[in-house]
C-alpha positions as CSV (number, residue, x, y, z in Angstrom):
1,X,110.9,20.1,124.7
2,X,110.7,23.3,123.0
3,X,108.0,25.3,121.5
4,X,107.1,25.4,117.5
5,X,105.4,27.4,114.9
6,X,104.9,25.7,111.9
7,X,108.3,24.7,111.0
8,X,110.1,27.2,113.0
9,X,111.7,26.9,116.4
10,X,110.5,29.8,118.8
11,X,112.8,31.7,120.4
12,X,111.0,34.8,121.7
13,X,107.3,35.0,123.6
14,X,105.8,38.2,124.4
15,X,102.5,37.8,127.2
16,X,100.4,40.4,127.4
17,X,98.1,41.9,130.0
18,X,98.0,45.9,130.4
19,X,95.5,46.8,132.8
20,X,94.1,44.7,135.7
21,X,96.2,43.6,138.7
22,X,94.3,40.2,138.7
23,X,94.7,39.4,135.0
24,X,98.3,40.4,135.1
25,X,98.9,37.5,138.2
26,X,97.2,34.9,136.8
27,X,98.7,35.9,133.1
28,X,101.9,34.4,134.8
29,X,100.8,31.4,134.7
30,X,101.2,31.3,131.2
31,X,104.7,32.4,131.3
32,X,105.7,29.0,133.8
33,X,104.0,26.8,131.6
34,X,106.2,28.2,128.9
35,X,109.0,28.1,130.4
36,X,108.9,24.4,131.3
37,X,108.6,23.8,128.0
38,X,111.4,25.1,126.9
39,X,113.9,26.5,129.4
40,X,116.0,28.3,126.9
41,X,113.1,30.3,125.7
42,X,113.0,34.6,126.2
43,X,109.7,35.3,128.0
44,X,108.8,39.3,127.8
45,X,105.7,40.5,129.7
46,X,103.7,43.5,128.5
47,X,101.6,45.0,130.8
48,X,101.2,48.7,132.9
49,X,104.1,50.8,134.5
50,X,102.0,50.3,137.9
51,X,101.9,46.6,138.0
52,X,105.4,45.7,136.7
53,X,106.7,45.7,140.1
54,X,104.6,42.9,141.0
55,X,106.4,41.2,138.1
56,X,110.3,41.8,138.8
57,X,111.6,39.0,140.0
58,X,109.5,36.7,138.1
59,X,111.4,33.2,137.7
60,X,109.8,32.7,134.8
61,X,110.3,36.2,132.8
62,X,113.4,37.3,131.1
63,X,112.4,40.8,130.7
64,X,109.4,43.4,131.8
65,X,108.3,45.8,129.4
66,X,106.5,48.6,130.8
67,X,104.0,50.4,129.1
């Protein structure tokens, strides 16, 4: 399976969640239902310098942007 927009394949999802530590945790579960739609897909999350730790070794996440 993999993820479409209109007629164009997805390639790239940003999830975002800056500020609380409980919104940022359950934010994730976005990210696996993402990723077992399409396992090739590049999952960034968005969210505060103080909670990216908690976010590191996501399975799910390609990248952590801090903010």
């Amino acid at each position: 399976m993999s993820w479409d927009l209109g007629n164009r394949r997805l390639r790239r999802v940003l999830v975002t969640r800056l500020r609380y530590l409980g919104d940022v945790v359950m934010a994730t579960v976005v990210a696996d239902v993402l990723r077992r739609g399409d396992h090739a897909l590049e999952i960034g999350f968005l969210c505060e310098a103080a909670h990216a730790p908690v976010l590191a070794d996501h399975p799910a996440l390609t990248r952590v942007h801090r903010l």
